[in-house]
Every structure is written in C-alpha cells, then in structure tokens.
C-alpha positions as CSV (number, residue, x, y, z in Angstrom):
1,X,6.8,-5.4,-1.4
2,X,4.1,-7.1,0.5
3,X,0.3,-6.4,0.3
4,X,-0.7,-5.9,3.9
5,X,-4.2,-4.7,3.3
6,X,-6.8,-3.4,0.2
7,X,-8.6,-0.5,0.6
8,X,-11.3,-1.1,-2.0
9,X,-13.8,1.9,-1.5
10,X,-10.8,4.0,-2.2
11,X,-8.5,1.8,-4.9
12,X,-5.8,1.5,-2.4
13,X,-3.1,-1.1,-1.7
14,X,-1.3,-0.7,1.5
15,X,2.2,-2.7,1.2
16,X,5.1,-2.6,3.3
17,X,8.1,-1.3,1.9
18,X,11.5,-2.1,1.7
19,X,12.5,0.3,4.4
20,X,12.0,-0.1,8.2
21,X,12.0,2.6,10.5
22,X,10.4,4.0,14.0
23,X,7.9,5.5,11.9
24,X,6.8,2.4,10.5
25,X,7.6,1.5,6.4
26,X,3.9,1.4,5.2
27,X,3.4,2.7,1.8
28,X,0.3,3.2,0.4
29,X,0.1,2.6,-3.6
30,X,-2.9,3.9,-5.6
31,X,-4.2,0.5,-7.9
32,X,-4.7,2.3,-11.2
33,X,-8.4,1.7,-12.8
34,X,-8.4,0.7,-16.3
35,X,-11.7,0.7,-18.2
C-alpha cells in the first residue's frame, strides 16, 4: 500500500490499495492512538 495523504485532525491515513477499479482503490485506514 501507498500512503497518498494524512488526515491528522481525524487520525486518518488515506492509501491506495491493491485493487484498481472505476470507482477508484482508495482506502482509508484509521492510525490507531496509543497512549
């Protein structure tokens, strides 16, 4: 997978995934918060 883009107000990593398709193959990945 390849990190397209971090959403960092909402803990998010968009990534492109593995599949490709008319729709598009984004995947977005919630980045888990660890205190």
């Amino acid at each position: 997978h390849r990190v397209v883009a971090i959403d960092e107000e909402r803990n998010l990593l968009i990534v492109k995934g593995p599949v490709s398709g008319p729709a598009g193959s984004y995947v977005i990945v919630h980045s888990a918060k660890k205190a």
